[in-house]
C-alpha positions as CSV (number, residue, x, y, z in Angstrom):
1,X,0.0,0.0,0.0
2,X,0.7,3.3,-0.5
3,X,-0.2,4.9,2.6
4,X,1.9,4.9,6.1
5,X,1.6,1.2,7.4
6,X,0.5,2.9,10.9
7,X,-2.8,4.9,11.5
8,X,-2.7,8.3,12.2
9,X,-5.3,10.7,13.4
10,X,-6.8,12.9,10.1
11,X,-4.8,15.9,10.6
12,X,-1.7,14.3,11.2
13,X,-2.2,12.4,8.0
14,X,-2.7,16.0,6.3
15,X,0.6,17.1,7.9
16,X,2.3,13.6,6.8
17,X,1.5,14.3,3.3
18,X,2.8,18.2,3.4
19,X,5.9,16.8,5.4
20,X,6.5,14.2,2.8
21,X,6.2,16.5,-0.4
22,X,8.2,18.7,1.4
23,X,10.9,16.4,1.7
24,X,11.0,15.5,-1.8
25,X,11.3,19.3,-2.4
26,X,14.3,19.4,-0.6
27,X,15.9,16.6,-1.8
28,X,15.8,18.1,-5.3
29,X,16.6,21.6,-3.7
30,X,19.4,20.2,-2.6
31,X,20.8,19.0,-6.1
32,X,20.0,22.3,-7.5
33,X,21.5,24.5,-5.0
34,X,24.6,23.1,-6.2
35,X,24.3,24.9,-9.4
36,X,25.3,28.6,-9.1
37,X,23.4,29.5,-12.4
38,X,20.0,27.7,-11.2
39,X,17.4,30.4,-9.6
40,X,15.9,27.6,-8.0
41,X,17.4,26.2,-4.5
42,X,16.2,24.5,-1.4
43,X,14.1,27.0,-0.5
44,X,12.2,27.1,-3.9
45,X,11.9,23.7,-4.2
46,X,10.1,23.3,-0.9
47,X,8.1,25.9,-1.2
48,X,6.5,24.9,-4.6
49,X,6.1,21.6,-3.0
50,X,3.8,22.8,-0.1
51,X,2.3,25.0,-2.6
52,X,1.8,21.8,-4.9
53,X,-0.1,19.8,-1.8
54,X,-2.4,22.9,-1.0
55,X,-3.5,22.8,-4.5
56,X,-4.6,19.7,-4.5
57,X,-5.9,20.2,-0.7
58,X,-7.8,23.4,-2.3
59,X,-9.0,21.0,-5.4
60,X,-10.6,18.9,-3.6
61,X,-12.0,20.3,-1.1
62,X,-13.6,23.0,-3.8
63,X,-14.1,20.0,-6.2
64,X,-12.3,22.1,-9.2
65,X,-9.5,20.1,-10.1
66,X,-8.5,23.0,-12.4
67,X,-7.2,24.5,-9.5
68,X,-4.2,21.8,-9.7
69,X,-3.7,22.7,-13.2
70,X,-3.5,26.6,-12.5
71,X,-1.2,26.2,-9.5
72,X,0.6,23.8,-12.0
73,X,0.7,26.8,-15.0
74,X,1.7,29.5,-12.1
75,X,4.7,27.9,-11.1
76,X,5.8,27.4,-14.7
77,X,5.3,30.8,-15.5
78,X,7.1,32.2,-12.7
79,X,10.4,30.2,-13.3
80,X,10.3,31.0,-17.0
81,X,9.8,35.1,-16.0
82,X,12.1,34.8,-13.6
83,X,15.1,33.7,-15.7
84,X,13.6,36.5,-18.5
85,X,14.4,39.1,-16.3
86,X,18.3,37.9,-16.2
87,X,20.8,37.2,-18.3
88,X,20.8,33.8,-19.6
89,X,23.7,31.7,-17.7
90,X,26.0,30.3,-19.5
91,X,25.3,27.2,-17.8
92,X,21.8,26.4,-17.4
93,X,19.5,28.6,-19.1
94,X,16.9,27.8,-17.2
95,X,15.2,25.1,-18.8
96,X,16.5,22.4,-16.4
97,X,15.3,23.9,-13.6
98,X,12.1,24.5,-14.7
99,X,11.4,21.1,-15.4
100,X,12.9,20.0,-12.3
101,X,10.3,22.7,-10.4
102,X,7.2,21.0,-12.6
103,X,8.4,17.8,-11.7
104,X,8.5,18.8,-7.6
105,X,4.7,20.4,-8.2
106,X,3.6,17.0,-9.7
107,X,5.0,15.1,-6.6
108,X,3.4,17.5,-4.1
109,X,0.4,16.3,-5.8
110,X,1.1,12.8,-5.4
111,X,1.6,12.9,-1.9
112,X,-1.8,14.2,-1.8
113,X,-3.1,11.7,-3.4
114,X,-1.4,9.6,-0.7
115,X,0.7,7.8,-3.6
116,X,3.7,8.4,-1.2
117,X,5.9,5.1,-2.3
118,X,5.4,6.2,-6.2
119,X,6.3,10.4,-5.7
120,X,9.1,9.1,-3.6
121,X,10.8,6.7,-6.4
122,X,10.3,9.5,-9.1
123,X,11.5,12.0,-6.8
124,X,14.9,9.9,-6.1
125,X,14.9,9.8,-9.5
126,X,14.6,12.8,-10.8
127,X,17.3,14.1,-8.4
128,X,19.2,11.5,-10.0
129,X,18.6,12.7,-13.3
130,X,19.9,15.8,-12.3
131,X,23.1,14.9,-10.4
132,X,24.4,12.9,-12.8
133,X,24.6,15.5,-15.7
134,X,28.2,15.1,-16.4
135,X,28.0,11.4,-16.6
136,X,24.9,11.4,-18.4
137,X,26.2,13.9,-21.1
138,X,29.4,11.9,-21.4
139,X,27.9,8.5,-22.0
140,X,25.3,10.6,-25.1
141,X,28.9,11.8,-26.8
142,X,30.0,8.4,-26.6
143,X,26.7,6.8,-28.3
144,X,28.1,5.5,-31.8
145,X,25.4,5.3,-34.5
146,X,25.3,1.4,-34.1
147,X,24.3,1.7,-30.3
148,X,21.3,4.7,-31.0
149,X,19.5,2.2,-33.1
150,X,19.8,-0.4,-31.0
151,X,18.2,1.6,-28.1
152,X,15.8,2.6,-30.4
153,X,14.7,-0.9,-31.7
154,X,14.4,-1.7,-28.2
155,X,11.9,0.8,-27.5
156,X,10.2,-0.3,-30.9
157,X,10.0,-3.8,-29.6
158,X,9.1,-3.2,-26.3
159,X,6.7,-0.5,-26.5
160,X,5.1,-1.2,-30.4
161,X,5.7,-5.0,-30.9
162,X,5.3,-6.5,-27.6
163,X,1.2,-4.8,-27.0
164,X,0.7,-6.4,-30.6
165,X,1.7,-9.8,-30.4
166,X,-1.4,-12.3,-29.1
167,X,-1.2,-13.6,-25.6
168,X,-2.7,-17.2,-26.3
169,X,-1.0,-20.4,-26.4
170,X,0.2,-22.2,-29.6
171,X,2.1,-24.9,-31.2
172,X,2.2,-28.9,-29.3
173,X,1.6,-28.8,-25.6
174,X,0.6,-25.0,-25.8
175,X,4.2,-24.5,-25.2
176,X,4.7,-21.5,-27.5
177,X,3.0,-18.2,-26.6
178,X,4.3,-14.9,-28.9
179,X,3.5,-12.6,-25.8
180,X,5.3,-14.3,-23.3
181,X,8.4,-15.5,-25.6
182,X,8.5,-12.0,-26.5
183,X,8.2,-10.2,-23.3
184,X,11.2,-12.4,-22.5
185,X,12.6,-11.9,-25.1
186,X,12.6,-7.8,-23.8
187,X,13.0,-8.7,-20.5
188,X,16.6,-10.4,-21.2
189,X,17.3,-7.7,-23.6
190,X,16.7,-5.2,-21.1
191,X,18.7,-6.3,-18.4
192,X,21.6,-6.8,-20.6
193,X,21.1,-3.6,-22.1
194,X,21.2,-2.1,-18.8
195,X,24.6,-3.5,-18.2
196,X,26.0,-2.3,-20.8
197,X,24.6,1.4,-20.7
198,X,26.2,1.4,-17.5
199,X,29.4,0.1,-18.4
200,X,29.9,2.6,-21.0
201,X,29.1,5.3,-18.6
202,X,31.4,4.2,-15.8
203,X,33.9,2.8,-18.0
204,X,37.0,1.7,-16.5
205,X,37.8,3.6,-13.7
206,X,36.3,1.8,-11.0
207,X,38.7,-1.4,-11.7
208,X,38.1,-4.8,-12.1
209,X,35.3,-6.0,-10.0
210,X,32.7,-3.3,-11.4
211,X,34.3,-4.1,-14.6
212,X,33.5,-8.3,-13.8
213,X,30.2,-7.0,-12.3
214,X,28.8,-5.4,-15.7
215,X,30.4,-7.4,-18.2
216,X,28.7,-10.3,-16.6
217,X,25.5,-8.5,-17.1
218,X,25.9,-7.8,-20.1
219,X,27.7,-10.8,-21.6
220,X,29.8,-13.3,-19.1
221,X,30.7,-15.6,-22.2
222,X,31.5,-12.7,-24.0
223,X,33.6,-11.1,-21.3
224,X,35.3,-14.4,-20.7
225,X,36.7,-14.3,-24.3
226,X,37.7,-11.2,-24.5
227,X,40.0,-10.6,-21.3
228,X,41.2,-14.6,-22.2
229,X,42.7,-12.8,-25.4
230,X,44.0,-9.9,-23.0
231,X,45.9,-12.5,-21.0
232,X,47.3,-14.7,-23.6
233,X,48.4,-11.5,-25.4
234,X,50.1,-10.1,-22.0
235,X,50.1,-12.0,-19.1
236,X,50.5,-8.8,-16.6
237,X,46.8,-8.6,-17.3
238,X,46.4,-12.5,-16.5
239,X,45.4,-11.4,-12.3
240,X,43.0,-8.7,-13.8
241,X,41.6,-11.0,-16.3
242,X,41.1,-13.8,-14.2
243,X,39.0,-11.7,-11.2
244,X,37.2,-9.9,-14.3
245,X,35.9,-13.5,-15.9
246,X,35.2,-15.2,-12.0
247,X,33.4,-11.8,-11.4
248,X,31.5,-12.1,-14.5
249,X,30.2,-15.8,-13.8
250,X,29.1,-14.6,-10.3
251,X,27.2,-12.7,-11.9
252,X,25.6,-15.0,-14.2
253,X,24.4,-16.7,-11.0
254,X,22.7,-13.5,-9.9
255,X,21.1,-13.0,-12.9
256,X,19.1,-16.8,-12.8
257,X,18.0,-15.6,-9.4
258,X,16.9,-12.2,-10.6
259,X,15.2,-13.8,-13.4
260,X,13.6,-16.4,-11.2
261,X,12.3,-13.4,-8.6
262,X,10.1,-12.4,-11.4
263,X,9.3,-15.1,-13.6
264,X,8.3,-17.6,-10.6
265,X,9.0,-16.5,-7.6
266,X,8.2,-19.6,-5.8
267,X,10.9,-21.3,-7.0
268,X,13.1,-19.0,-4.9
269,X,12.7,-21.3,-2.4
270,X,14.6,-24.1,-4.2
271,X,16.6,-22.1,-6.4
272,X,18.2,-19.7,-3.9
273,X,20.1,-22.3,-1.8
274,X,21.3,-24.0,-4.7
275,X,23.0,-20.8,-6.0
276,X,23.9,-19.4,-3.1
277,X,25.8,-22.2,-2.0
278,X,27.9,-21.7,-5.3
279,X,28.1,-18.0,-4.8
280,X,29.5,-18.0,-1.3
281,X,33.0,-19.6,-2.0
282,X,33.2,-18.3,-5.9
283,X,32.9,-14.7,-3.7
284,X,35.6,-16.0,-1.5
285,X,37.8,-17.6,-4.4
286,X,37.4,-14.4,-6.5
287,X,38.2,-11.9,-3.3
288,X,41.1,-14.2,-1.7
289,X,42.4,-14.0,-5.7
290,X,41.9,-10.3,-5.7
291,X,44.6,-10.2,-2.3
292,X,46.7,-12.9,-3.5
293,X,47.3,-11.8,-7.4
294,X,46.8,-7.9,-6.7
295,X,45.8,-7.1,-10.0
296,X,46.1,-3.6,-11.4
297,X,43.0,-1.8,-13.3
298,X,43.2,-3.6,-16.9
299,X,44.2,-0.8,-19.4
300,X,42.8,-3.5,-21.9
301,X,39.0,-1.8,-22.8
302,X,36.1,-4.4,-22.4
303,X,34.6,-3.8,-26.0
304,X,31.6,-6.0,-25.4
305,X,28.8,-5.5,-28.9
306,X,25.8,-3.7,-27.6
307,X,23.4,-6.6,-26.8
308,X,20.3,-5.0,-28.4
309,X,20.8,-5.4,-31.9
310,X,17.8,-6.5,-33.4
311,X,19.3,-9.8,-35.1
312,X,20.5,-10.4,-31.9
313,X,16.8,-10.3,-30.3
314,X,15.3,-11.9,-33.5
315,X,17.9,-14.9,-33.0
316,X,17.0,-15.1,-29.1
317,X,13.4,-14.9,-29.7
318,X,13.9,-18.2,-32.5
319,X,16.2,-20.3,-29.8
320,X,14.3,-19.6,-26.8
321,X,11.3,-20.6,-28.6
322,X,13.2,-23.7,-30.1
323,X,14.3,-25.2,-26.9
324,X,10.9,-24.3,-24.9
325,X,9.4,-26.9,-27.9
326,X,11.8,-29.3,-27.4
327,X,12.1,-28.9,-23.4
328,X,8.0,-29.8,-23.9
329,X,8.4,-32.5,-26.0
330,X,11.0,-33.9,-24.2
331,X,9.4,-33.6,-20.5
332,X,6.1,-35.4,-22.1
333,X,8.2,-38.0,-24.0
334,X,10.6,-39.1,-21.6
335,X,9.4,-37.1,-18.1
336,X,11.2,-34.4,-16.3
337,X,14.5,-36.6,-16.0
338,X,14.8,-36.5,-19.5
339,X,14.3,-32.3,-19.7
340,X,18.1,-32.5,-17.5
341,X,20.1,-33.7,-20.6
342,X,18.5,-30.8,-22.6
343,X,19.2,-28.4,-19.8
344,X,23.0,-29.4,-19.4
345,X,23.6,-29.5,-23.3
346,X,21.9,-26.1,-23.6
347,X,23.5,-24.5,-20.8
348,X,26.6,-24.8,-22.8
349,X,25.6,-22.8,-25.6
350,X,23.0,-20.0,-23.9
351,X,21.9,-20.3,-20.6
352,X,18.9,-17.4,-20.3
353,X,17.3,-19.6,-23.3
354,X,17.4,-22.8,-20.9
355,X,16.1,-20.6,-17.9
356,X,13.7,-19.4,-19.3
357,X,12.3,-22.4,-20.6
358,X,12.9,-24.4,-17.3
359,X,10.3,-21.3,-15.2
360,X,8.1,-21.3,-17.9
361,X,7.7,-24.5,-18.1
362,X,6.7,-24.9,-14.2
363,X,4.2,-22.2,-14.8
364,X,2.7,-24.9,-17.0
365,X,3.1,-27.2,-14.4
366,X,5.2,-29.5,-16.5
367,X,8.3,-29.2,-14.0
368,X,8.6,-29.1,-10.0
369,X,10.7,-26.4,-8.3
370,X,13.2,-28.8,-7.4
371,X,12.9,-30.1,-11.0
372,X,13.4,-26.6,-12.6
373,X,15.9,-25.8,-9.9
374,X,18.2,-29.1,-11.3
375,X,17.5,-27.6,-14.6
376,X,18.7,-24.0,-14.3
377,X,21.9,-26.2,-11.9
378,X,22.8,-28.7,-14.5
379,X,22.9,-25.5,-17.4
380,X,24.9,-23.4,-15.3
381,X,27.3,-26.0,-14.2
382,X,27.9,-26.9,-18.2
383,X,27.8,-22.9,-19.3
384,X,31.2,-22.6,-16.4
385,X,32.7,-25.7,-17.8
386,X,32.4,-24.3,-21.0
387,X,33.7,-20.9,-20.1
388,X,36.7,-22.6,-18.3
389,X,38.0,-24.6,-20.8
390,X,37.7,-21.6,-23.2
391,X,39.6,-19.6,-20.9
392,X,42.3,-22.2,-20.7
393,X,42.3,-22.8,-24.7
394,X,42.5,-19.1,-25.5
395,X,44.7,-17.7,-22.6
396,X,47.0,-20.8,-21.8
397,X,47.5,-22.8,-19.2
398,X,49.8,-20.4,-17.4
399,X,47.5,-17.4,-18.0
400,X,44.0,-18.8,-17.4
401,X,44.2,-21.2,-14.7
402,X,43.6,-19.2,-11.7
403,X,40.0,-17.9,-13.6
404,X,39.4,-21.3,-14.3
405,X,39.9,-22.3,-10.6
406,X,37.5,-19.7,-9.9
407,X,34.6,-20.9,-12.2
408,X,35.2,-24.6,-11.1
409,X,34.5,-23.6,-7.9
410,X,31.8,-22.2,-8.5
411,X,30.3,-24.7,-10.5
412,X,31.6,-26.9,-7.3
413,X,29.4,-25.4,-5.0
414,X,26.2,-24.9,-7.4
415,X,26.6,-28.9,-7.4
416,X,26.9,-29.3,-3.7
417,X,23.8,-27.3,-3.1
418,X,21.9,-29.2,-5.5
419,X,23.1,-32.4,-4.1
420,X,22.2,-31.2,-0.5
421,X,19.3,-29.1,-1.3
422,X,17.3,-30.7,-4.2
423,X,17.2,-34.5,-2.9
């Protein structure tokens, strides 16, 4: 809910909601106090907030919701004189913190509206927006050509493809649904995408666990390859390399949990331990690694293909869809112990494809938790035993075996938990 989880007598929750918008004014006051050219500061920002919560207080009370929309017009014009009466700054004309004021009003009327949890995220976020000018410019000079279409074929297929496509079973066992497949088909896209958006923002200046951290996001087979190459080519980049590729693969264990959080939550419950019990000495491998090798931040660049190309998506799309058929046919043919041989085998090639088939096909009831837990174990255990011989027949022996000691165990402990947990 919304609303405070304790009960409050009326006029307290009137003053709650003035005290919240107000809050959120200042936060954004704050940001904007920073900038000497802005006319708007802490004060402003507060006070069109309160200003923004008697509107609406006014509104309803009147029943004229028009009043919103004047106070709304008022504070927009005032902003816009005031900077007419100035010289424009060389640094913000104006127009910034307009929007940011507009932004504040429209919270204040949230908060009203007792929509606290929702004006508090876009507030955070907004003051976000704002702080991280400098970063956010830097990363739109950096956009090549390539990676501005591919943001905007996301947004096509997201926003215009995705509403279109029919939300009705197909095909043998009613395993193929074009919604679904496609929603998770975006939903893959999109966390990848997010990956690397941040990686090209932060870059390479953070060193090599942020570095291991996004590439794994975006790509862990892909970052695997490429730092492999770094360390065969020099092996002072072997320590970095290797904590960059067991960073990445943590992360590929995050990323099944995050995907089973919101495909089918409940089977966390089976899924979780499994991982986790993986995750805990892979974190202690990588970190004891991190001491042992002291690796220095890898001037090699982590050019990793933006992952939202759209014959990239298109290709997904075909092999998810491919192995949810066959994961179907399978499981009916042969029962759930004959869907583990597809999971392993598939694992070693793309392991969101298998994941995503293994949750949806418990939401058809065709696996168990514990059975789709095994599946999503099995793929990641052959996807880091592909990985580590790759590493070791790209960067050498010499050069790769401390990653690949890393990965196996890894995949060590991902076994042990499903031995322990999954019996």
């Amino acid at each position: 809910m919304n609303a405070p989880a304790f009960v409050l007598a009326p006029e307290w929750q009137i003053l709650f909601r003035y005290a919240a918008a107000v809050g959120l004014g200042l936060l954004m006051g704050l940001e904007r106090e920073r900038n000497p050219s802005a006319l708007g500061g802490v004060r402003t920002f507060a006070l069109t907030a309160l200003f923004s919560v008697m509107s609406a207080q006014l509104a309803q009370a009147l029943g004229s919701p028009w009043i919103v929309v004047a106070g709304l017009l008022l504070t927009g014009g005032y902003m816009i004189a005031a900077y007419q009466r100035q010289e424009p700054p060389a640094e913000d004309p104006g127009t910034t913190t307009v929007a940011a004021l507009l932004v504040c009003y429209g919270l204040g009327v949230l908060c009203w509206l007792e929509q606290f949890q929702l004006a508090a995220v876009l507030g955070v976020s907004a003051t976000m927006l704002l702080y991280f000018k400098t970063e956010l410019r830097g990363f739109s000079h950096t956009l090549t050509r390539q990676d501005l279409l591919a943001i905007l074929q996301f947004a096509v297929l997201s926003l215009v493809v995705l509403p279109l496509l029919p939300n009705r079973d197909y095909g043998p066992y009613g395993a193929l649904n074009p919604y679904q497949i496609w929603w998770l088909v975006v939903l893959v896209a999109g966390i990848s995408l997010a990956g690397y958006a941040a990686l090209r923002i932060v870059g390479q200046k953070h060193g090599v666990w942020l570095l291991g951290v996004l590439g794994g996001v975006v790509s862990s087979t892909g970052t695997t390859l490429i730092f492999a190459r770094h360390a065969r080519r020099d092996a002072a980049l072997a320590p970095g390399a290797a904590i960059i590729i067991v960073t990445a693969s943590l992360m590929s264990a995050v990323r099944l949990i995050v995907l089973a959080a919101i495909l089918a939550p409940v089977t966390l419950a089976k899924v979780l331990p499994v991982l986790a019990t993986g995750l805990l000495p892979g974190l202690g491998i990588a970190a004891y690694g991190y001491l042992k090798l002291r690796p220095a931040r890898p001037e090699a660049p982590l050019a990793l293909k933006n992952p939202m190309e759209l014959r990239a998506a298109l290709g997904f799309g075909a092999l998810y869809a491919l192995v949810l058929l066959a994961s179907a046919w399978i499981t009916d043919l042969a029962g759930p112990q004959g869907f583990y041989p597809v999971a392993f085998a598939s694992g070693l090639t793309d392991i969101d494809a298998i994941t995503l088939s293994s949750l949806r096909l418990y939401n058809l009831a065709s696996l168990d938790a514990r059975q789709a837990a095994w599946a999503l174990a099995l793929a990641m255990i052959a996807n880091l035993a592909l990985k580590s011989g790759l590493t070791l027949a790209v960067a050498g022996l010499r050069n790769g075996r401390h990653a690949a000691a890393g990965m196996g165990m890894l995949g060590a402990g991902i076994l042990a938990g499903a031995a322990l947990f999954l019996r």
